[in-house]
mmCIF file of the N, C-alpha and C atoms, coordinates in Angstrom:
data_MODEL
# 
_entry.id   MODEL 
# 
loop_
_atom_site.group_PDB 
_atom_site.id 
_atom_site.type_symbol 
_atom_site.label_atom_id 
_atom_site.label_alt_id 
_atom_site.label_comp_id 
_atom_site.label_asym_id 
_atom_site.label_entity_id 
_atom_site.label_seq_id 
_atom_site.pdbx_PDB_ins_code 
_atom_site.Cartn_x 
_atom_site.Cartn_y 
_atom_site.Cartn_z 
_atom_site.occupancy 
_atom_site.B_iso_or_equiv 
_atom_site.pdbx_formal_charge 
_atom_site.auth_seq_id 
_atom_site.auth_comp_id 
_atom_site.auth_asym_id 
_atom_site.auth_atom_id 
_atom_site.pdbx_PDB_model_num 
ATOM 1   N N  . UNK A 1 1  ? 0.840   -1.177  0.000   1.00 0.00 ? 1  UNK A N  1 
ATOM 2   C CA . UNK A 1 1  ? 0.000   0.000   0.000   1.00 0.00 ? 1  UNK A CA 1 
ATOM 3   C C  . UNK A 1 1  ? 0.885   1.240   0.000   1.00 0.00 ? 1  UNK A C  1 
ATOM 4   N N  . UNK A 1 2  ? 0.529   2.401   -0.992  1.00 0.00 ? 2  UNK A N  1 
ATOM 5   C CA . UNK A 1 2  ? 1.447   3.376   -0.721  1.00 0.00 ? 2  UNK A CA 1 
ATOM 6   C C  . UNK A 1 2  ? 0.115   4.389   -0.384  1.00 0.00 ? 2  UNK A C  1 
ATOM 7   N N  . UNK A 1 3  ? 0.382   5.361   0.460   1.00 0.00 ? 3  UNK A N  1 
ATOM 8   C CA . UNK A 1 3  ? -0.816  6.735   0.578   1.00 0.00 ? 3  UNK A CA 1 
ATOM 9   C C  . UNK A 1 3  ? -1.234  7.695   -0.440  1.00 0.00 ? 3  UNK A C  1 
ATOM 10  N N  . UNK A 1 4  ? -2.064  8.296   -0.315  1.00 0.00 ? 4  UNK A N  1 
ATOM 11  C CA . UNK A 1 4  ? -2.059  9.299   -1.630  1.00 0.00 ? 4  UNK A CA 1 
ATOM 12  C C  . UNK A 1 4  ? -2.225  10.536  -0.976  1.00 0.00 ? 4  UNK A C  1 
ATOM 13  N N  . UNK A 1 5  ? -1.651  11.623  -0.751  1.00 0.00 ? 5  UNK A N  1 
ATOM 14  C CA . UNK A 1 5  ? -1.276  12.667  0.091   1.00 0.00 ? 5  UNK A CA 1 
ATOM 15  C C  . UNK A 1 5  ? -2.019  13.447  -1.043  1.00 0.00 ? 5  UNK A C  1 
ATOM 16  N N  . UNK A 1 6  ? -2.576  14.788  -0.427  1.00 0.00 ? 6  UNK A N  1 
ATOM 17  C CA . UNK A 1 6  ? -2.275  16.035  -1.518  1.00 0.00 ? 6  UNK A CA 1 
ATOM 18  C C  . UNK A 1 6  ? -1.745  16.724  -1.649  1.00 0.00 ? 6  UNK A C  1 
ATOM 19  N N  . UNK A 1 7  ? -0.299  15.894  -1.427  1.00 0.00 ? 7  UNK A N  1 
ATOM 20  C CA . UNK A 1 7  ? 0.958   16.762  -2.441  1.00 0.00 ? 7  UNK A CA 1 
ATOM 21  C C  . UNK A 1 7  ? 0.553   16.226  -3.953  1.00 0.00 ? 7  UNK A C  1 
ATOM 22  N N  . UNK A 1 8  ? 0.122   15.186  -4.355  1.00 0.00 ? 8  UNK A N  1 
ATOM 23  C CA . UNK A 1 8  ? 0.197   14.628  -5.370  1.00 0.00 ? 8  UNK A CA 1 
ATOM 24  C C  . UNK A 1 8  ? -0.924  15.432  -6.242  1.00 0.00 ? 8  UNK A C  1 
ATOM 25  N N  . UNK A 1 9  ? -1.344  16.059  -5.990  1.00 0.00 ? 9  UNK A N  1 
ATOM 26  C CA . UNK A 1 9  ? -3.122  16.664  -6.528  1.00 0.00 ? 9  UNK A CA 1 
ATOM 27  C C  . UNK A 1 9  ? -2.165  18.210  -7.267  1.00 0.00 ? 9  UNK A C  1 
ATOM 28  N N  . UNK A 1 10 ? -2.355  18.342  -8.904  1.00 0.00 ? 10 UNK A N  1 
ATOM 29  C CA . UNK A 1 10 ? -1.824  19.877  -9.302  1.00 0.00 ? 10 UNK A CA 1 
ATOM 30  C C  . UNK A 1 10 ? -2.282  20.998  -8.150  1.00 0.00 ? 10 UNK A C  1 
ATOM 31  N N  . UNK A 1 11 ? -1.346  22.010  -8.616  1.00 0.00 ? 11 UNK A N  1 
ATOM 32  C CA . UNK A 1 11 ? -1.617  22.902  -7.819  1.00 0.00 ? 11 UNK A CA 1 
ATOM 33  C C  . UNK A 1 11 ? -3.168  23.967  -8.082  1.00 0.00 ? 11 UNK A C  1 
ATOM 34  N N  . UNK A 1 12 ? -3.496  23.165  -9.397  1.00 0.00 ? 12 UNK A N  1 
ATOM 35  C CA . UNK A 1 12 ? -4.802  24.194  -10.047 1.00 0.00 ? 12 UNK A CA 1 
ATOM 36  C C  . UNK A 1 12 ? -5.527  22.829  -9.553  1.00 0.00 ? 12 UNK A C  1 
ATOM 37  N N  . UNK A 1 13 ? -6.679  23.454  -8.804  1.00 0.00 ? 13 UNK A N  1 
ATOM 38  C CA . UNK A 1 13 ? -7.643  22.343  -8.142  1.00 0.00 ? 13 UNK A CA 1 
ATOM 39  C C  . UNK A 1 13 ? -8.701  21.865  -8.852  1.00 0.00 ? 13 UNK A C  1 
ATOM 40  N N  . UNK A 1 14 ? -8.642  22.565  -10.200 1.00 0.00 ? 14 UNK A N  1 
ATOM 41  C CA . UNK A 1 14 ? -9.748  22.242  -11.404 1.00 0.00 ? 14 UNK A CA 1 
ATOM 42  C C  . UNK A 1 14 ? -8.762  20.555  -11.469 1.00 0.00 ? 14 UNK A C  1 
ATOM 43  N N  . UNK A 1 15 ? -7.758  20.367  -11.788 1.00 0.00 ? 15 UNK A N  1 
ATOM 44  C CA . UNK A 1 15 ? -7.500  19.031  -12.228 1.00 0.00 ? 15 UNK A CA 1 
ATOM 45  C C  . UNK A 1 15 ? -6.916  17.966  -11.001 1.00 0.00 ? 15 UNK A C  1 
ATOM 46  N N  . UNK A 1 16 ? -7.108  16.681  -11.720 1.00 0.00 ? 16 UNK A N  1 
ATOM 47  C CA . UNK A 1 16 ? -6.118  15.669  -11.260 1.00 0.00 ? 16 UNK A CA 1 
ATOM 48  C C  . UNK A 1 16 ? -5.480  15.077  -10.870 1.00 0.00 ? 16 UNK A C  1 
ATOM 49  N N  . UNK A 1 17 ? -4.574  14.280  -10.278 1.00 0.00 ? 17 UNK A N  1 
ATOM 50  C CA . UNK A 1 17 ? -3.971  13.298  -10.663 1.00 0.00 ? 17 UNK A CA 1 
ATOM 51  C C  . UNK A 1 17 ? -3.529  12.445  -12.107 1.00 0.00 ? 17 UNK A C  1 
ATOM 52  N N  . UNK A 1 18 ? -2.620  12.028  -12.232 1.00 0.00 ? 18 UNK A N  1 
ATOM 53  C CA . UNK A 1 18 ? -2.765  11.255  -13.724 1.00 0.00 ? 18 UNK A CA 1 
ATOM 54  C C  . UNK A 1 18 ? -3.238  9.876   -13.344 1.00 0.00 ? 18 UNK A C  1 
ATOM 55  N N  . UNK A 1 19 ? -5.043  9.538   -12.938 1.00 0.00 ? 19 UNK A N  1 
ATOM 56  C CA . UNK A 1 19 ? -4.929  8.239   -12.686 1.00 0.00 ? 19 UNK A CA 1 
ATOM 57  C C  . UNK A 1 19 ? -4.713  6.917   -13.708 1.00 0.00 ? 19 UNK A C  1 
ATOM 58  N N  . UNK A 1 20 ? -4.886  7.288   -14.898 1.00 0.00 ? 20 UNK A N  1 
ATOM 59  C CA . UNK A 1 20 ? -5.028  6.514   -16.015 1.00 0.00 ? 20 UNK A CA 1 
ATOM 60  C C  . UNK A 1 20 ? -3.560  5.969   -15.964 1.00 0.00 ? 20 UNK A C  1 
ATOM 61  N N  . UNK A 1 21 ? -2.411  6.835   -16.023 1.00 0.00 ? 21 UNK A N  1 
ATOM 62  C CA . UNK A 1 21 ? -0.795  6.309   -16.142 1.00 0.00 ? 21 UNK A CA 1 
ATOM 63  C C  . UNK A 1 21 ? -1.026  5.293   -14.918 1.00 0.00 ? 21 UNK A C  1 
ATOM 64  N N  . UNK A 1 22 ? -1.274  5.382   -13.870 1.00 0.00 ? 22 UNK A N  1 
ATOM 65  C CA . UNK A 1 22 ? -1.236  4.890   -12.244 1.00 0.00 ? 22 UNK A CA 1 
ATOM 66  C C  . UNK A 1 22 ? -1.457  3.341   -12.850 1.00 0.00 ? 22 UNK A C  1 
ATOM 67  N N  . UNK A 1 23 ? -3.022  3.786   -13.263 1.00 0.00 ? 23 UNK A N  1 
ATOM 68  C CA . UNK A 1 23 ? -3.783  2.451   -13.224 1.00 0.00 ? 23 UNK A CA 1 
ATOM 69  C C  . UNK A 1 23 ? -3.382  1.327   -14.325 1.00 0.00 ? 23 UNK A C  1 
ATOM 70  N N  . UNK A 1 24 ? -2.488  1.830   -15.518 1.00 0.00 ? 24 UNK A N  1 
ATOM 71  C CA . UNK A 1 24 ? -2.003  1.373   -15.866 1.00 0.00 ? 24 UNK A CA 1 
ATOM 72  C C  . UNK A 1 24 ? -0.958  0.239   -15.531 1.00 0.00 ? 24 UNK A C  1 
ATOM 73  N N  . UNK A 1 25 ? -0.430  0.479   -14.610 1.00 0.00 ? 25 UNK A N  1 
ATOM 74  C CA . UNK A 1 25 ? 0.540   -0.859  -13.670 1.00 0.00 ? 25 UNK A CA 1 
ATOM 75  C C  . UNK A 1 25 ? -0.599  -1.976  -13.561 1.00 0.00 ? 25 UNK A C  1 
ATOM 76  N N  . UNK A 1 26 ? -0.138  -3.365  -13.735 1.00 0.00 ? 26 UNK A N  1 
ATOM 77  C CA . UNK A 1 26 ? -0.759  -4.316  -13.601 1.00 0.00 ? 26 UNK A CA 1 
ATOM 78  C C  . UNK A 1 26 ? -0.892  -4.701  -11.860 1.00 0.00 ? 26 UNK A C  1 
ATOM 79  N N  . UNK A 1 27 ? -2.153  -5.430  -11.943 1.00 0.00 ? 27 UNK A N  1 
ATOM 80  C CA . UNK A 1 27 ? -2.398  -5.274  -10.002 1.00 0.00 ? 27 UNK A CA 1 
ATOM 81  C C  . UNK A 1 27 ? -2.831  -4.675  -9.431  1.00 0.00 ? 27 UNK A C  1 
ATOM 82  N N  . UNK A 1 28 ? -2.796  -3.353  -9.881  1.00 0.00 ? 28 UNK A N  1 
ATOM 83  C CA . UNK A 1 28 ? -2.782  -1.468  -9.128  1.00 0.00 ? 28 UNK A CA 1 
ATOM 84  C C  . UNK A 1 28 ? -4.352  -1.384  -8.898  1.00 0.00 ? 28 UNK A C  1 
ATOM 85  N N  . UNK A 1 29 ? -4.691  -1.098  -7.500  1.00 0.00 ? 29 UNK A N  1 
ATOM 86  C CA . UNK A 1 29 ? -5.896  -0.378  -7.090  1.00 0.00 ? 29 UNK A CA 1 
ATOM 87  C C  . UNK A 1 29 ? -6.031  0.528   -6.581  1.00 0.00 ? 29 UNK A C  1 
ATOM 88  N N  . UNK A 1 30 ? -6.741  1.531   -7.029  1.00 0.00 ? 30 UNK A N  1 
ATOM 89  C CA . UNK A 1 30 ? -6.946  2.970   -6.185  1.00 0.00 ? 30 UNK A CA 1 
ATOM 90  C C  . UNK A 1 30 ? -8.138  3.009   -5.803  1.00 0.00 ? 30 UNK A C  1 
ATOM 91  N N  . UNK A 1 31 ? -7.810  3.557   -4.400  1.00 0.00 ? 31 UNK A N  1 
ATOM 92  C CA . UNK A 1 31 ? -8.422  3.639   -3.669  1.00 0.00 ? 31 UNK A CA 1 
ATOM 93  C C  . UNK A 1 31 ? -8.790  5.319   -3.206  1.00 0.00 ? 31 UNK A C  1 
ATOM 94  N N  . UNK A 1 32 ? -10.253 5.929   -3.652  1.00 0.00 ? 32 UNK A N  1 
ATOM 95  C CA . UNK A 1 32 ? -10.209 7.836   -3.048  1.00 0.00 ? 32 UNK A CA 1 
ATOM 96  C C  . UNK A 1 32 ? -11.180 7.516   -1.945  1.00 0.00 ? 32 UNK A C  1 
ATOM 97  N N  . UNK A 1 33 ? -10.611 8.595   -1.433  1.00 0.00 ? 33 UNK A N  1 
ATOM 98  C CA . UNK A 1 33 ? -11.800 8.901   0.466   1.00 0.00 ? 33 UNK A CA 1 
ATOM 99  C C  . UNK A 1 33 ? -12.675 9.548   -0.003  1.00 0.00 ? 33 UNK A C  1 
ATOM 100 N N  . UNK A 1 34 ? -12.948 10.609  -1.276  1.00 0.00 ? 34 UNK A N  1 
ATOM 101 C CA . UNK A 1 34 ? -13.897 11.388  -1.998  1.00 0.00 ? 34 UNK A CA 1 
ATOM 102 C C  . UNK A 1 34 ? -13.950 13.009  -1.108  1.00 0.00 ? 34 UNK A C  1 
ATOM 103 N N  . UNK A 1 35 ? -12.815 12.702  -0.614  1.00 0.00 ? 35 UNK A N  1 
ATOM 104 C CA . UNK A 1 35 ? -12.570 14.326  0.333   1.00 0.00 ? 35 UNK A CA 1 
ATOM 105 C C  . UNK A 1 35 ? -12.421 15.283  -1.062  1.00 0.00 ? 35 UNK A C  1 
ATOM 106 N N  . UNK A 1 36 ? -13.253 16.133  -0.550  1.00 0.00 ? 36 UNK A N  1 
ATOM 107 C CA . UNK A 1 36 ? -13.424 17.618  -1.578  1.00 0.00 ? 36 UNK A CA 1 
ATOM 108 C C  . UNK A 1 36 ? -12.378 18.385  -2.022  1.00 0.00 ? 36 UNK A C  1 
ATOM 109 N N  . UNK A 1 37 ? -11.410 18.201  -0.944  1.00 0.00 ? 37 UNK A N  1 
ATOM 110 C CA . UNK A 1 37 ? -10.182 19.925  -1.247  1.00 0.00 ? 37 UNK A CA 1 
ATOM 111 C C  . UNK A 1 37 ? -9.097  18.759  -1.167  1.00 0.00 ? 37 UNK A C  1 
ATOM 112 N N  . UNK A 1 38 ? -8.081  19.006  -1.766  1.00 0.00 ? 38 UNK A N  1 
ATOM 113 C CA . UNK A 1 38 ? -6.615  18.552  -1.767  1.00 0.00 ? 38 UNK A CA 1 
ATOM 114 C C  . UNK A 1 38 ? -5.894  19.581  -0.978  1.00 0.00 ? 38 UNK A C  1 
ATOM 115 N N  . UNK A 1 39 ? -5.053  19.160  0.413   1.00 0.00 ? 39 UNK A N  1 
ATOM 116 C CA . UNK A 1 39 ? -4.084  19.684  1.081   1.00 0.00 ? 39 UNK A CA 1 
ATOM 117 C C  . UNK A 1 39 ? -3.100  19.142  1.202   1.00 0.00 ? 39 UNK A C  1 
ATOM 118 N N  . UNK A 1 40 ? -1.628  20.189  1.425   1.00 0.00 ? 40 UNK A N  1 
ATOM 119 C CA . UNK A 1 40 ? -0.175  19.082  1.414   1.00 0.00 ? 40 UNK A CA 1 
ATOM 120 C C  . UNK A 1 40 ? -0.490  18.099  2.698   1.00 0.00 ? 40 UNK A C  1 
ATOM 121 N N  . UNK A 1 41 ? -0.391  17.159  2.565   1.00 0.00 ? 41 UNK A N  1 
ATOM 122 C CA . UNK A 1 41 ? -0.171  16.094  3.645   1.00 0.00 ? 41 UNK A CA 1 
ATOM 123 C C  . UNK A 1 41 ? -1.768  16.110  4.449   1.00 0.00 ? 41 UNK A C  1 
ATOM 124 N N  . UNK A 1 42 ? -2.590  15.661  3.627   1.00 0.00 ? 42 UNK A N  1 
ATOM 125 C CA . UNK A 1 42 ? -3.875  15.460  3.861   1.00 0.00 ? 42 UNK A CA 1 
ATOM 126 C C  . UNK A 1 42 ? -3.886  14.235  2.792   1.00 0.00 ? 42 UNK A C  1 
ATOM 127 N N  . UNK A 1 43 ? -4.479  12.976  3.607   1.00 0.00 ? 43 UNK A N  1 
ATOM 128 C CA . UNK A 1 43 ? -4.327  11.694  3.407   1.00 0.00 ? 43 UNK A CA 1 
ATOM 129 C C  . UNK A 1 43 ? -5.791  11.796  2.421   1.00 0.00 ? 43 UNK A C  1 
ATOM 130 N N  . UNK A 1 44 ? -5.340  11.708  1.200   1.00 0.00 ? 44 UNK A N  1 
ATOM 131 C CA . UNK A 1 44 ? -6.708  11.744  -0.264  1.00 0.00 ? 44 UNK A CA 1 
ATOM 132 C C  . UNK A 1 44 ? -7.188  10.296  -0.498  1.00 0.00 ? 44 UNK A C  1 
ATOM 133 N N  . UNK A 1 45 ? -6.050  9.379   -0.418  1.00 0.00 ? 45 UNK A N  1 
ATOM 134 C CA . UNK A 1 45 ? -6.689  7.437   -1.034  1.00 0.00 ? 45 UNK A CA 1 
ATOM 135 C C  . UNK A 1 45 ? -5.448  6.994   -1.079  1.00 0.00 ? 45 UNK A C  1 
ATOM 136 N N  . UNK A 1 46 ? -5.351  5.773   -1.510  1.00 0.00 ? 46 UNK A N  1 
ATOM 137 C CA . UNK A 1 46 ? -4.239  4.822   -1.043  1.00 0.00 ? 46 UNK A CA 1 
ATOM 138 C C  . UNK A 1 46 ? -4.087  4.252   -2.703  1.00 0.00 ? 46 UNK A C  1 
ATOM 139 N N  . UNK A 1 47 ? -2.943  3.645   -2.907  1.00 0.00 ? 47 UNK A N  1 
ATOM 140 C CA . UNK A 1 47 ? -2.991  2.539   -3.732  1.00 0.00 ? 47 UNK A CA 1 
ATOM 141 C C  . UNK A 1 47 ? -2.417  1.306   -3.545  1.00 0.00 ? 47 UNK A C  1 
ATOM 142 N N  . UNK A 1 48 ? -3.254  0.369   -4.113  1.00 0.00 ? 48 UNK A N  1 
ATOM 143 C CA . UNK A 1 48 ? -2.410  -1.087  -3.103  1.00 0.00 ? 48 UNK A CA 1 
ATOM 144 C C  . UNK A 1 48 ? -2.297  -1.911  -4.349  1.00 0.00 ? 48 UNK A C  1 
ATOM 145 N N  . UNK A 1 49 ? -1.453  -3.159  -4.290  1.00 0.00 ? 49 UNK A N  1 
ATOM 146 C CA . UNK A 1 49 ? -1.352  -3.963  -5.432  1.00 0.00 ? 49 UNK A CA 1 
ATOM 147 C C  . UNK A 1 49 ? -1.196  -5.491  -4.917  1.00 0.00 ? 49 UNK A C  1 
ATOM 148 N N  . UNK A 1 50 ? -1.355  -6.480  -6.158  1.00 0.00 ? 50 UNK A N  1 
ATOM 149 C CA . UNK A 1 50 ? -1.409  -7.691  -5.627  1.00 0.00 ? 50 UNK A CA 1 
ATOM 150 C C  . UNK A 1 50 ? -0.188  -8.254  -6.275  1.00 0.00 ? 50 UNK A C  1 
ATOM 151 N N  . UNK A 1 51 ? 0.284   -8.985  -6.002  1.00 0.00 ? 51 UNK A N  1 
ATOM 152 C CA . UNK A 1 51 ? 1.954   -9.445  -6.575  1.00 0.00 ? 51 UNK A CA 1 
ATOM 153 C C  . UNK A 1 51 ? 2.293   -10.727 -5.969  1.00 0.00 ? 51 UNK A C  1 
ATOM 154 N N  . UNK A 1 52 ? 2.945   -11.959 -6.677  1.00 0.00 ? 52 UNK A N  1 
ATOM 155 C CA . UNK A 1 52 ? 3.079   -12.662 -5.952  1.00 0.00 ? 52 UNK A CA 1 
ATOM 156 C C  . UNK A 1 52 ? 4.285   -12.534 -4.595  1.00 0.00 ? 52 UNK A C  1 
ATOM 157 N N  . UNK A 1 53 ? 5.300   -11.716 -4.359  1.00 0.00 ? 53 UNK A N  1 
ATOM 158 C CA . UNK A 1 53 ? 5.528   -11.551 -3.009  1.00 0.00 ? 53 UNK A CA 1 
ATOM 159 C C  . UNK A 1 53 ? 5.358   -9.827  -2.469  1.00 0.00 ? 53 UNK A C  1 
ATOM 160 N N  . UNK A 1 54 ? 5.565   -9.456  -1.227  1.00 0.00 ? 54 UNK A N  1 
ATOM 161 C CA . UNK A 1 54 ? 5.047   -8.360  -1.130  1.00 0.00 ? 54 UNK A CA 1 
ATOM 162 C C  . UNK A 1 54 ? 5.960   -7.500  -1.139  1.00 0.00 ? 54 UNK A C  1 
ATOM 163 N N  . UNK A 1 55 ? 7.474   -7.838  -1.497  1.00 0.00 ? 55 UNK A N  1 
ATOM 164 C CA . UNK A 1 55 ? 8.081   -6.398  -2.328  1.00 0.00 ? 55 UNK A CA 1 
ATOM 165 C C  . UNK A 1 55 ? 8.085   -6.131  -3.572  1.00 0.00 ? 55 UNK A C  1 
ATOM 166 N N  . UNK A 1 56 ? 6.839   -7.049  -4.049  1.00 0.00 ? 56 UNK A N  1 
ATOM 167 C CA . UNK A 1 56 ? 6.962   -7.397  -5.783  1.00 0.00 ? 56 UNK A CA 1 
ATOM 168 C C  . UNK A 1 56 ? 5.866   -5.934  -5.258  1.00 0.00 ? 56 UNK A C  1 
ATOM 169 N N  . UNK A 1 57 ? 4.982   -6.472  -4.764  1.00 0.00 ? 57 UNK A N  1 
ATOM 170 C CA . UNK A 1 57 ? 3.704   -5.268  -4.484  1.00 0.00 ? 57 UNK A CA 1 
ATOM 171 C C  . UNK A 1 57 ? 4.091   -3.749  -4.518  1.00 0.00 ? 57 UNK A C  1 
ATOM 172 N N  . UNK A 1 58 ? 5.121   -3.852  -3.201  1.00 0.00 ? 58 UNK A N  1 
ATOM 173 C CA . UNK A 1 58 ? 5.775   -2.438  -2.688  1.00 0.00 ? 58 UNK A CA 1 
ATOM 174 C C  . UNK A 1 58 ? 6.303   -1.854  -4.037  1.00 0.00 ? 58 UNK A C  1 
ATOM 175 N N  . UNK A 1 59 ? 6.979   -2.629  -5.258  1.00 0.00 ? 59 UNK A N  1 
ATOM 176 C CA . UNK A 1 59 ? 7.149   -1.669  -6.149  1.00 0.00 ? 59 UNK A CA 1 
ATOM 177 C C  . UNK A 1 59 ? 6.126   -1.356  -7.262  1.00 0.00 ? 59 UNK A C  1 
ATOM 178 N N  . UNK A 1 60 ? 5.271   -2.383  -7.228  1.00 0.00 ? 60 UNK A N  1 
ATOM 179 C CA . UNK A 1 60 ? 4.229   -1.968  -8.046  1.00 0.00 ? 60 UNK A CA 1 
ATOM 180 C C  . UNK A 1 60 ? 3.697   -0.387  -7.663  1.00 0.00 ? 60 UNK A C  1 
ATOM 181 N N  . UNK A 1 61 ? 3.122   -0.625  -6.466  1.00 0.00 ? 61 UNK A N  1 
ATOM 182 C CA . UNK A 1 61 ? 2.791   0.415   -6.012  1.00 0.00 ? 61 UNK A CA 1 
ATOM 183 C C  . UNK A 1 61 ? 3.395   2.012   -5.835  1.00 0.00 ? 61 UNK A C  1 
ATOM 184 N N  . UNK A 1 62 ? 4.763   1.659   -5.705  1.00 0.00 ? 62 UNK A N  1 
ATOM 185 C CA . UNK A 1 62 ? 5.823   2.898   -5.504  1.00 0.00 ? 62 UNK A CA 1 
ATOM 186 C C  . UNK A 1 62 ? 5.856   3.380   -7.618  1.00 0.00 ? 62 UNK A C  1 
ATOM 187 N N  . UNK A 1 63 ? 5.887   2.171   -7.749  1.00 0.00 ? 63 UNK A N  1 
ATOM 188 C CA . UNK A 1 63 ? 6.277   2.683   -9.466  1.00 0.00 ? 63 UNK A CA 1 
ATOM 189 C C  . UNK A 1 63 ? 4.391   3.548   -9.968  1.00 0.00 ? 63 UNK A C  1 
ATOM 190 N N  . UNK A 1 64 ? 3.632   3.148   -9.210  1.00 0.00 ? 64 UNK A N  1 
ATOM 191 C CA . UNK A 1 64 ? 2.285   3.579   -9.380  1.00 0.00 ? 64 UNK A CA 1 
ATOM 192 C C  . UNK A 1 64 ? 2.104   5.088   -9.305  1.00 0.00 ? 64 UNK A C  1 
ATOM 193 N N  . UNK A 1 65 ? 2.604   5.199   -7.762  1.00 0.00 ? 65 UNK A N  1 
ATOM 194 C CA . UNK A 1 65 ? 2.451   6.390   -7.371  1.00 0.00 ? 65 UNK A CA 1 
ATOM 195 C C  . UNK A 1 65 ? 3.537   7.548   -8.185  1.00 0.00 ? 65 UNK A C  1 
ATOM 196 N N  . UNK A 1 66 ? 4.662   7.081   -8.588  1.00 0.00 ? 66 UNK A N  1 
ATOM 197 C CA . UNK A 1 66 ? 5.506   7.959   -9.445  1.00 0.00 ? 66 UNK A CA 1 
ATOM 198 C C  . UNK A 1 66 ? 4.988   8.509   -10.673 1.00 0.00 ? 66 UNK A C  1 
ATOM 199 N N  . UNK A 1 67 ? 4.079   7.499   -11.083 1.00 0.00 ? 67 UNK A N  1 
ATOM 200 C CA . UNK A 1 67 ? 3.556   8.189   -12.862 1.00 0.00 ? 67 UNK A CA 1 
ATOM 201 C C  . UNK A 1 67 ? 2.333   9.208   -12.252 1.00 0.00 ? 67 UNK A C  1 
ATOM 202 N N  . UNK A 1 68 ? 1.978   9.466   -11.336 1.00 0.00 ? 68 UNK A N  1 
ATOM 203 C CA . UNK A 1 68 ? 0.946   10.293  -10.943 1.00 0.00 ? 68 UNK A CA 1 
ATOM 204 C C  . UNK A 1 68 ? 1.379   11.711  -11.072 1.00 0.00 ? 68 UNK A C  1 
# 
């Protein structure tokens, strides 16, 4: 599981995330809380992955959260 902070959210609050690149990783689930405003270090959703061992996961997930 990696967190999804809103550092990750542009700084123009009309857009995004890039979830499409994210979701692209095989495994990859995102997960949003559906909280309204993006703040730095305000916990937005998670992404978790399935892999057969769980640092196969940890990089799925880390490589997930980077294309965002």
């Amino acid at each position: 599981m990696a967190n999804l902070l809103g550092d990750v959210w542009p700084a123009d609050e009309t857009l995004a995330p890039n979830w499409a690149a994210a979701l692209a990783v095989p495994g990859l689930h995102l997960h949003l809380y559906g909280k309204a405003q993006a703040r730095k270090g305000r916990k937005m959703g998670h992404l978790t992955a399935l892999a057969a061992t769980s640092e196969d996961a940890v990089h799925l997930v880390l490589r997930a959260r980077q294309r965002l």
